[in-house]
OpenMM code with the backbone's topology and positions (N, CA, C; nanometers):
from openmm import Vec3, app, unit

residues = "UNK UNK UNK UNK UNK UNK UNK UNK UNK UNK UNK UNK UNK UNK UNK UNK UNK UNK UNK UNK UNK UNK UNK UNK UNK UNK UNK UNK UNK UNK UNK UNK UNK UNK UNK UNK UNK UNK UNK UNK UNK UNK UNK UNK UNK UNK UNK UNK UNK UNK UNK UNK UNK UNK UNK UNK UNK UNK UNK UNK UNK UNK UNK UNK UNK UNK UNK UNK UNK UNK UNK UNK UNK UNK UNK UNK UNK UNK UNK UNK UNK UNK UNK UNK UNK UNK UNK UNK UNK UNK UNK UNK UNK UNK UNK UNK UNK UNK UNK UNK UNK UNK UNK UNK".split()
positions = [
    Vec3(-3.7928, -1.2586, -2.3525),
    Vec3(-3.7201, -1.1336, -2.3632),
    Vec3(-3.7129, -1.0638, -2.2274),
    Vec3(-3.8476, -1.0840, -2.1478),
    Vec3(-3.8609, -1.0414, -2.0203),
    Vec3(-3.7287, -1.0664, -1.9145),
    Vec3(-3.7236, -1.2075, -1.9193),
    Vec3(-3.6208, -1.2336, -1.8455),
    Vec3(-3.5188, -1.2527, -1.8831),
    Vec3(-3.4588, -1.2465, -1.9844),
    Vec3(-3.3113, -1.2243, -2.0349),
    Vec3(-3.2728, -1.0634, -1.9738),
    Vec3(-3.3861, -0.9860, -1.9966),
    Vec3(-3.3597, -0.8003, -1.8770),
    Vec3(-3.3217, -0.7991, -1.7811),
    Vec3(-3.4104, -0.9072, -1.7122),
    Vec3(-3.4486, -0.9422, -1.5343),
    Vec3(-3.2983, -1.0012, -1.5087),
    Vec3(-3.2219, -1.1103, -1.6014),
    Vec3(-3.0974, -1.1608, -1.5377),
    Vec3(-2.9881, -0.9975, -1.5951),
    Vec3(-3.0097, -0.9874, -1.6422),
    Vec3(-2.8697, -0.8541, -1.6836),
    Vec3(-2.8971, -0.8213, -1.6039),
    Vec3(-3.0238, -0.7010, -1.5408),
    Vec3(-3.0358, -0.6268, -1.4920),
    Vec3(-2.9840, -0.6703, -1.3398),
    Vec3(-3.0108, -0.8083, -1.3054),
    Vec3(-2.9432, -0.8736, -1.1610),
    Vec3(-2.7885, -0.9077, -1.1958),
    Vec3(-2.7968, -0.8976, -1.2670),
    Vec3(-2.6434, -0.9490, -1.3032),
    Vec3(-2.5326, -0.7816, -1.2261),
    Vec3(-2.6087, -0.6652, -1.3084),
    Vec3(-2.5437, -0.5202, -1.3237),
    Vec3(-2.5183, -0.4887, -1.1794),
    Vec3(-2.6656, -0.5255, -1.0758),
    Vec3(-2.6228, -0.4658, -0.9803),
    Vec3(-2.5579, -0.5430, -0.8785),
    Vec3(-2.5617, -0.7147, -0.9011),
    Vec3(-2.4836, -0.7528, -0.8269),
    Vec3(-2.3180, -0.6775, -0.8469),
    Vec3(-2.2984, -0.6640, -0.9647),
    Vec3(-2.1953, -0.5801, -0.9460),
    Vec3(-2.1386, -0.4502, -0.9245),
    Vec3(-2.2593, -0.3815, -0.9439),
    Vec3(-2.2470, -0.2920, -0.7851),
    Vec3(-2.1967, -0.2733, -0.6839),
    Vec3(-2.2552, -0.4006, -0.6084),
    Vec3(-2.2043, -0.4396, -0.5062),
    Vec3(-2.0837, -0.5286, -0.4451),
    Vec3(-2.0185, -0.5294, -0.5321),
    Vec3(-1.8966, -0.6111, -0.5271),
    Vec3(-1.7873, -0.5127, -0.5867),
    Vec3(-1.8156, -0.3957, -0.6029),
    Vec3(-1.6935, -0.2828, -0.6438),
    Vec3(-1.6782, -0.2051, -0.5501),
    Vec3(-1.7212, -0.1730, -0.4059),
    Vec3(-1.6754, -0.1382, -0.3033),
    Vec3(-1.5815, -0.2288, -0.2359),
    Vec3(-1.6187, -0.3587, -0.2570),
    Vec3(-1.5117, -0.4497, -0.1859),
    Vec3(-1.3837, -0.4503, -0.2358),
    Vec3(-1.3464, -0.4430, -0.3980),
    Vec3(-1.2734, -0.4792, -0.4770),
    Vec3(-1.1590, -0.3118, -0.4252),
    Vec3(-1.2073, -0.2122, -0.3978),
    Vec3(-1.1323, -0.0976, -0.3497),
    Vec3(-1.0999, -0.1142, -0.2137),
    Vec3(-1.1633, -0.1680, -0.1278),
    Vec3(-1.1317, -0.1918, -0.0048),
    Vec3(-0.9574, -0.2667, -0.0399),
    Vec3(-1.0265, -0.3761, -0.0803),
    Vec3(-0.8780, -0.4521, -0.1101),
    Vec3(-0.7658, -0.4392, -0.1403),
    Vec3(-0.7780, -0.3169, -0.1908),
    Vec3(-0.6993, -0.2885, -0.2794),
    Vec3(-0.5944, -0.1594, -0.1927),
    Vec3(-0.6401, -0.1499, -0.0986),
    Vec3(-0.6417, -0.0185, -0.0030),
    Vec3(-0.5143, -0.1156, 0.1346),
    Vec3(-0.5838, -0.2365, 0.1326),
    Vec3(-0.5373, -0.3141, 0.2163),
    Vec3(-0.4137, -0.3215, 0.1987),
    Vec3(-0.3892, -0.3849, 0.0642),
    Vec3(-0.2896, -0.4893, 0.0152),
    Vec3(-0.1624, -0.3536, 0.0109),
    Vec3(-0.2079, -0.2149, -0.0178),
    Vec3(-0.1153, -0.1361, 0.0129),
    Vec3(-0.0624, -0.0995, 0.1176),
    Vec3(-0.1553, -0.1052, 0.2023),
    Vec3(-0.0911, -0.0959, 0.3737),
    Vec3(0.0068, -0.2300, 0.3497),
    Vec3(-0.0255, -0.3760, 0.3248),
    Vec3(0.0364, -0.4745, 0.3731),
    Vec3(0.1717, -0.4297, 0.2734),
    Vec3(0.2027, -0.4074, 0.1694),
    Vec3(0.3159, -0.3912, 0.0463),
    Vec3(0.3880, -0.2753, 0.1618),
    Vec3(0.3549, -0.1310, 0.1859),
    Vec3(0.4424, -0.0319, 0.2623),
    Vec3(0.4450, -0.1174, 0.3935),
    Vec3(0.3976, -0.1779, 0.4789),
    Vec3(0.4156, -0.2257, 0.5818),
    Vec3(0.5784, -0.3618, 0.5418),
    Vec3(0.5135, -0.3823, 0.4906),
    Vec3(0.6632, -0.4784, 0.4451),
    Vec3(0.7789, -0.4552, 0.3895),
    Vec3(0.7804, -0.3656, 0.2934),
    Vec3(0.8862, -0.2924, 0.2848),
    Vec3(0.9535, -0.1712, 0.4027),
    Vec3(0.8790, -0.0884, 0.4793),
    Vec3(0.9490, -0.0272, 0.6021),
    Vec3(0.9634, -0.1380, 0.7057),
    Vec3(0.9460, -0.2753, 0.6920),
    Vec3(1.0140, -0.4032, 0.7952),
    Vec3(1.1700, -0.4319, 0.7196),
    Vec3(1.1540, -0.4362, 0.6036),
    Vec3(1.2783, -0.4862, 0.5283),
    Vec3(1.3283, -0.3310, 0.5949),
    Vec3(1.3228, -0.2270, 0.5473),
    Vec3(1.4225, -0.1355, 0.5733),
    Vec3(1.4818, -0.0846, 0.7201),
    Vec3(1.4291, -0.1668, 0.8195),
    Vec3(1.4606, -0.1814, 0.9317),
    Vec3(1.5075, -0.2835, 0.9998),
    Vec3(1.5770, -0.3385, 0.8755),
    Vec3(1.6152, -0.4716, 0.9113),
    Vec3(1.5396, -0.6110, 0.9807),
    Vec3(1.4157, -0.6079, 0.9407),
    Vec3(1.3478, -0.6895, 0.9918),
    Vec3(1.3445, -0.8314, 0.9396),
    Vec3(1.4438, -0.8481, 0.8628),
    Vec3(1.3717, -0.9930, 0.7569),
    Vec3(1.5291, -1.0779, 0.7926),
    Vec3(1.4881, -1.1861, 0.7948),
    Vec3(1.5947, -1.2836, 0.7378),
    Vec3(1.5623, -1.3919, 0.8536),
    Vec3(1.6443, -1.4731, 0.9004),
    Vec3(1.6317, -1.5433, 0.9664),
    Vec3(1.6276, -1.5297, 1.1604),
    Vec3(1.5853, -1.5528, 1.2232),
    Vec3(1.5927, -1.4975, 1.3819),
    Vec3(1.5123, -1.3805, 1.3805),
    Vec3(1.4726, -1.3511, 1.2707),
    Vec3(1.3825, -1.1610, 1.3154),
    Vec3(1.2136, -1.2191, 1.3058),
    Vec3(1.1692, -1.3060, 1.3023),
    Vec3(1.0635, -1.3657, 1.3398),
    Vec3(0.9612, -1.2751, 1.4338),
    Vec3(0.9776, -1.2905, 1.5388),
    Vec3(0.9022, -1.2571, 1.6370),
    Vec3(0.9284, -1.0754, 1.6229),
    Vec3(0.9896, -1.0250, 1.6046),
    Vec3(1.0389, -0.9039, 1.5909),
    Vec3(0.9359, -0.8303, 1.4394),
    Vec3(0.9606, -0.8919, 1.3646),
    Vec3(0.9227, -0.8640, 1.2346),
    Vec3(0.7361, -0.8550, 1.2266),
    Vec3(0.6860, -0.9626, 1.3163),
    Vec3(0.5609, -1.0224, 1.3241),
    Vec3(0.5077, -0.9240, 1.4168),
    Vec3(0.5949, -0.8242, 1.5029),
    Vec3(0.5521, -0.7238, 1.6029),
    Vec3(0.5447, -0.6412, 1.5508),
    Vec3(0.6305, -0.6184, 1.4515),
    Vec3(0.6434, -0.4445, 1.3865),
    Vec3(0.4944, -0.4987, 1.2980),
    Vec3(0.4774, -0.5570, 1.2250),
    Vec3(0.4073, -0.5781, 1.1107),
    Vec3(0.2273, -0.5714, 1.1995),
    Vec3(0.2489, -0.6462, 1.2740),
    Vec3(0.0883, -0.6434, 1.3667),
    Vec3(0.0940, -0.4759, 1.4088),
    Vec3(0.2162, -0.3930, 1.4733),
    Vec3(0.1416, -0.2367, 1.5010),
    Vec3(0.1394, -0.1625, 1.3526),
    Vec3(0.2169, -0.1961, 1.3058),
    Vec3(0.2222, -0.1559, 1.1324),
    Vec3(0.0609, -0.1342, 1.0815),
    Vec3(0.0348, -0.2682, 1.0308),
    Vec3(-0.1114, -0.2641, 0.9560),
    Vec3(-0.2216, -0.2048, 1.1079),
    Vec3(-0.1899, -0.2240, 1.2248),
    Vec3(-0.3428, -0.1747, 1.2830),
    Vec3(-0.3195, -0.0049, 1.2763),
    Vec3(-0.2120, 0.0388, 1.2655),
    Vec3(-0.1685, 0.1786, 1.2313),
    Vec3(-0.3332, 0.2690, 1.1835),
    Vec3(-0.4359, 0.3537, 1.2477),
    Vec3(-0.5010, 0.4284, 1.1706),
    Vec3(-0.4728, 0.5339, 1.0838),
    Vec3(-0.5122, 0.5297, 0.9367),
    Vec3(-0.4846, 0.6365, 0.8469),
    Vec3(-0.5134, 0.7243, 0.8941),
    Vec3(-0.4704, 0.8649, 0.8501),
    Vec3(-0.5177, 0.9780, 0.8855),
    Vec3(-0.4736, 1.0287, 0.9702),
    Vec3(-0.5161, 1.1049, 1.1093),
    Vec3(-0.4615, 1.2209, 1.1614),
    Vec3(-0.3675, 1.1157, 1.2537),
    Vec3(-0.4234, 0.9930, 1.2864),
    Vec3(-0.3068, 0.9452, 1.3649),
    Vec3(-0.1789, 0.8727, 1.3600),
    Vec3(-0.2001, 0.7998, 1.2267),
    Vec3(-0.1089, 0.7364, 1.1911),
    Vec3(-0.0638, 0.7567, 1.0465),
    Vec3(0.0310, 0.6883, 0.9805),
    Vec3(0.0940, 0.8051, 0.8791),
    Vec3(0.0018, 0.6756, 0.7369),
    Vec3(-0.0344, 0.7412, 0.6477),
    Vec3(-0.1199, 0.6498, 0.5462),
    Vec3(0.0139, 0.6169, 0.4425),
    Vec3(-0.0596, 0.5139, 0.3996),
    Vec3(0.0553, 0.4061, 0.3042),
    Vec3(0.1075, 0.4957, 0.2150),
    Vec3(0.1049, 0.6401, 0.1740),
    Vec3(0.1295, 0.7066, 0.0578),
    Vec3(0.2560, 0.8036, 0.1357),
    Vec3(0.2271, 0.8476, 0.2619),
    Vec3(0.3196, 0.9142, 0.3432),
    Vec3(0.4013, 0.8292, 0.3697),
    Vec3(0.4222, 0.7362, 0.4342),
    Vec3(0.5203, 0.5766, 0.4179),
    Vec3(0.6361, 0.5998, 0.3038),
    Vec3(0.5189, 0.5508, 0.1924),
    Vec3(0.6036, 0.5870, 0.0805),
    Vec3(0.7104, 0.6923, 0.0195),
    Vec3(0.6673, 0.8081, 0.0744),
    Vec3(0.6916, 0.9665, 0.0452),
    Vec3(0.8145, 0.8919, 0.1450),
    Vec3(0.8013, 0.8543, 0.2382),
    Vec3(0.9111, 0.9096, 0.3169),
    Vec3(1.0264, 0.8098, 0.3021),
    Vec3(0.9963, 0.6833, 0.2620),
    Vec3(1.1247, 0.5591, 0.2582),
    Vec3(1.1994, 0.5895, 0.0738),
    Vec3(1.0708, 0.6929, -0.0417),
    Vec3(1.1732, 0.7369, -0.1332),
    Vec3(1.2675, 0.8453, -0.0759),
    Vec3(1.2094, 0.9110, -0.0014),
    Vec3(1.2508, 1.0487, 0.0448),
    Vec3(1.4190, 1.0307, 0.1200),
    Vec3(1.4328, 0.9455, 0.2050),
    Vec3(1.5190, 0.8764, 0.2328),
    Vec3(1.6092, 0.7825, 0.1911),
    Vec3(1.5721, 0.7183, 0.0513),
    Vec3(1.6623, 0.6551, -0.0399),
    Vec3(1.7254, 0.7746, -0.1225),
    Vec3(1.6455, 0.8279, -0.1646),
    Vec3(1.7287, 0.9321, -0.2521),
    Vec3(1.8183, 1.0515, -0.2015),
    Vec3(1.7834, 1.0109, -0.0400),
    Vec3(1.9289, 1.1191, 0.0108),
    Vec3(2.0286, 1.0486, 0.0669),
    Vec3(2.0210, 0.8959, 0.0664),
    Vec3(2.1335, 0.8474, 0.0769),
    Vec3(2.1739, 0.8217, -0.0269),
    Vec3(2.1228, 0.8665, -0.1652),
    Vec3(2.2216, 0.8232, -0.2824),
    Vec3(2.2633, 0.9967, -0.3280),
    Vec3(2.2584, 1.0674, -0.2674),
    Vec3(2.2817, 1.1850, -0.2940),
    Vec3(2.2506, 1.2920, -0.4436),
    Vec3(2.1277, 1.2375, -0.4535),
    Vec3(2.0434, 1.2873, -0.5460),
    Vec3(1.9623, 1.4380, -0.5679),
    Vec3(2.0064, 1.4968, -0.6642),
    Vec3(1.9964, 1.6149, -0.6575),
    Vec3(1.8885, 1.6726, -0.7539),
    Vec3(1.8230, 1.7958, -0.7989),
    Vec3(1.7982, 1.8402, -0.9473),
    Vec3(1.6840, 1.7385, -0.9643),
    Vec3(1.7225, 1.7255, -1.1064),
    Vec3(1.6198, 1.6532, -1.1916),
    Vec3(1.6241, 1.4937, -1.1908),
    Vec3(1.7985, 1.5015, -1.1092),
    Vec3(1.7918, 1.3342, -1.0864),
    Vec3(1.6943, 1.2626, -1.0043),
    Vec3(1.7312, 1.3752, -0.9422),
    Vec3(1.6169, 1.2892, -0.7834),
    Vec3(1.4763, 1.3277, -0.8240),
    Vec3(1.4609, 1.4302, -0.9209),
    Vec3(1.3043, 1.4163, -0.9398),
    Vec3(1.2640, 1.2716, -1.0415),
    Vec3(1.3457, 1.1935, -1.1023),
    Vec3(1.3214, 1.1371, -1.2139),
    Vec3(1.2771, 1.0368, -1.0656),
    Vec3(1.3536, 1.0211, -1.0015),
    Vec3(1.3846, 0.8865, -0.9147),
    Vec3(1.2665, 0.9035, -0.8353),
    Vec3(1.2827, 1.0245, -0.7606),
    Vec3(1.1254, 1.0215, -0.7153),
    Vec3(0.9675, 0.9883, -0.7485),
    Vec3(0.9755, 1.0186, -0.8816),
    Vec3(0.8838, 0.9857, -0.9688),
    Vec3(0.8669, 0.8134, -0.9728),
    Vec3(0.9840, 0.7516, -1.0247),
    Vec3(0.9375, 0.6449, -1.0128),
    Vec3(0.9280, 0.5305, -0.9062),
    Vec3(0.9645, 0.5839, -0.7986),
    Vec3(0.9888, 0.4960, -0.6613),
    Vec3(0.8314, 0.5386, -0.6328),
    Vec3(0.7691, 0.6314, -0.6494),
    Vec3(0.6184, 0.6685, -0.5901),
    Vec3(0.5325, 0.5793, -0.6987),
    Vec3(0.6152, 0.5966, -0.8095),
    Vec3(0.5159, 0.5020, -0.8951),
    Vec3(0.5262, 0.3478, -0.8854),
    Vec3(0.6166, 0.2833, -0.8311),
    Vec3(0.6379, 0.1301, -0.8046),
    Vec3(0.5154, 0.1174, -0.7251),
] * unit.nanometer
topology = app.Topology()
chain = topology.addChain("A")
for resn in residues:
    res = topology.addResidue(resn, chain)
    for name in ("N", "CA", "C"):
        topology.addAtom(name, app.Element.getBySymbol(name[0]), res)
């Protein structure tokens, strides 16, 4: 009975320690998702934009959050912010739209 405790109880906190990583990741993969989409919207993708694309994307992700560089959520704010005034979205339209372009 002793050690059926002893493995849960190692079991619980190994996972502990493996739920800071799992947010890290997760933190990442959003820089890499807004980093790739403001390359597409700058025309960065298709064929010949190679070396171009691979430049924006390397100052992209080393970008620091916070006071110096703009975080994956401001990114976001700003490439809906900019779709929805080139579709000339107004009112409650552009709030619906806003809503869900922040939520993608």
């Amino acid at each position: 009975m002793k050690i059926t405790g002893l493995i849960a109880l190692s079991c619980f906190v190994a996972a502990l320690g493996f739920a800071p990583a799992a947010g890290a990741a997760s933190a990442q993969q959003n820089k890499m998702k807004a980093c790739n989409t403001a390359a597409d919207e700058k025309g960065l993708s298709g064929e010949g934009k190679g070396e171009a694309r691979q430049a924006f994307m390397k100052e992209c992700l080393s970008a620091k959050s916070g006071t110096g560089g703009k975080t994956a959520q401001q990114e976001k704010m700003k490439t809906c912010n900019k779709e929805a005034g080139e579709k000339k979205l107004a009112g409650e339209e552009r709030k619906q739209f806003m809503s869900g372009c922040l939520s993608s």
